[in-house]
N, C-alpha and C positions, 0 to 999 in steps of 0.2 A: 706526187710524192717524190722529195729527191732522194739519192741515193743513200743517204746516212739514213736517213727515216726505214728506208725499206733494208736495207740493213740490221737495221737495228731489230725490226720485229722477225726477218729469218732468224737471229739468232735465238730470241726470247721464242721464239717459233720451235723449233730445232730442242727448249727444254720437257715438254711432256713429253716426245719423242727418247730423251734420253734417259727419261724416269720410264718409259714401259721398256727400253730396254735394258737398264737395272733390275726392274721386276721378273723379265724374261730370265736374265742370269740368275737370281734366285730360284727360281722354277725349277730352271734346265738343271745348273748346275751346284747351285746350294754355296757347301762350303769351298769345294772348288774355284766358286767363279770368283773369290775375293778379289783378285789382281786386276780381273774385267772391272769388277764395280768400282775399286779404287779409281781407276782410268776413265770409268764412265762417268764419276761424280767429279774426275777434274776438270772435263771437259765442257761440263755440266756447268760449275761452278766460273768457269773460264767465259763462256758465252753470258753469263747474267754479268758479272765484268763488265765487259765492252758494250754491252747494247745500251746501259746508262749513260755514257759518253756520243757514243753515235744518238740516239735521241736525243741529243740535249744541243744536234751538231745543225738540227733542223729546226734551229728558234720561230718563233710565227705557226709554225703547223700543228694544226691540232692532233691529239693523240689518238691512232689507230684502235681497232678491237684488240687489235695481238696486244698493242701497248699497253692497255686500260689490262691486260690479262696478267700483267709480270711477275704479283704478287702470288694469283694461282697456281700461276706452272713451278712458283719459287718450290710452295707449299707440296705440290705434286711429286715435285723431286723428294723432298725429306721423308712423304709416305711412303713414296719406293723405296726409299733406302730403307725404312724403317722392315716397311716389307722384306726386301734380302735378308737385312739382319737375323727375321724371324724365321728365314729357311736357311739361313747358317746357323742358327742356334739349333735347329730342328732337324738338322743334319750330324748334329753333336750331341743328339738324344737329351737337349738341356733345357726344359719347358719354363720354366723360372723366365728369364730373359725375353721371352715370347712373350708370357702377360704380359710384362712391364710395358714392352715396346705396345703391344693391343690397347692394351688401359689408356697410355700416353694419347695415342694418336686417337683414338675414339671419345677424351672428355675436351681434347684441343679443337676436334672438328667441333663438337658438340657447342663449346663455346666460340667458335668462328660464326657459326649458325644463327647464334641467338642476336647478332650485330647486324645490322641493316648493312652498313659496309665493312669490309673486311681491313680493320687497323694494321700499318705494316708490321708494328712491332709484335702483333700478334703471333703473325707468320715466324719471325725470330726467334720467338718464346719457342713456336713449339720444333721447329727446327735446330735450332742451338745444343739441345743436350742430346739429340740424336748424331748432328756433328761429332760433336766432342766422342762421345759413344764410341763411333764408328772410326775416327783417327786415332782413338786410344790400338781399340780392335788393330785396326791396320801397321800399327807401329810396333803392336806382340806378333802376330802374324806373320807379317810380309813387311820386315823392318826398310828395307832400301824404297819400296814404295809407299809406307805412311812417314816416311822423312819426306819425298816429295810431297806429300797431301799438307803437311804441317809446314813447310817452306813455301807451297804456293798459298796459302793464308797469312802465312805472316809477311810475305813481299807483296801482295797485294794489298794488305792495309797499311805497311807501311808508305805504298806508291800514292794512295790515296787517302791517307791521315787526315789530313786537313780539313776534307770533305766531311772523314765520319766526326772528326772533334768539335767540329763547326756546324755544320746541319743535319747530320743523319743522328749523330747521339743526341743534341736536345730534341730535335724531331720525336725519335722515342719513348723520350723521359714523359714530352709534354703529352703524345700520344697515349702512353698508360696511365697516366695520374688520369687525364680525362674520362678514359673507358674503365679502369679501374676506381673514379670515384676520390681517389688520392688526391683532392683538387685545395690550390690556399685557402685559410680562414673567410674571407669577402664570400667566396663562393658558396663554401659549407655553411656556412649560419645562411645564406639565400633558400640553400635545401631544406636547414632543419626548419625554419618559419615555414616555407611552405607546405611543409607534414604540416605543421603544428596548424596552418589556417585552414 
């Protein structure tokens, strides 16, 4: 394994580790620990960054256990965070917020489950409005650091546009139409004959 490879997977490594310690700060210290969690999800978010680049630095090598796992520990992180959020809302006597976040993460596993493998865009779907959620949060809150939480997302898709406009968004597109069933004309009349024989 050369150095970028093994690299690559401390980092993606290093991410469940930084979701049980997002969950630890909800635990310990609820509403208090915002500042930690903001800090921990950039750090969080900083390591899934780099480790696509460093793996992609070791062409020829096949992909590690940690590697083949990226998608999970992605997934992992947004449960924690979902988790915090439900002991800063329950620190703030506000139950409302709680189901949502409970409902959200329990019909997204649910349908993670029902897939033989786990589509990336899935992971995105159920991640994304926990994001947004959570740098809303952090920007009433603790304004100087959900400026940073929304400046390092928008500087790092700016640094890396290209990628997401060129393969990571149609990747997505073609990846939901397929598991969602959203697929061209050719393909659907394939399906609807085969109910019908």
């Amino acid at each position: 394994m050369n150095w970028a490879k093994y690299a690559a997977d401390v980092l993606t490594g290093l991410r469940p580790l930084l979701a049980g310690a997002i969950a630890v700060v909800g635990l310990v210290q609820g509403e208090r620990g915002l500042g930690t969690a903001i800090l921990l999800l950039l750090v969080a978010w900083t390591t899934d960054w780099l480790d696509g680049p460093l793996a992609r630095l070791s062409k020829g090598e096949s992909q590690t256990w940690v590697g083949r796992q990226d998608l999970v520990f992605d997934i992992v992180v947004g449960v924690a965070l979902a988790f915090y959020m439900g002991t800063y809302y329950l620190d703030m006597s506000n139950v409302a917020p709680v189901w949502i976040l409970g409902v959200w993460t329990v019909v997204w596993i649910a349908i993670m489950l029902l897939h033989d493998t786990l589509p990336k865009p899935f992971g995105a779907l159920y991640q994304g409005p926990i994001y947004v959620w959570f740098g809303v949060l952090s920007l009433i809150e603790l304004r100087e650091l959900g400026i940073w939480l929304w400046v390092w997302a928008l500087v790092t898709n700016i640094i890396t546009y290209r990628r997401l406009f060129k393969e990571s968004l149609p990747e997505f597109i073609q990846v939901l139409r397929k598991n969602l069933y959203l697929v061209p004309g050719k393909e659907r009349a394939s399906r609807n004959e085969s109910k019908e024989g």
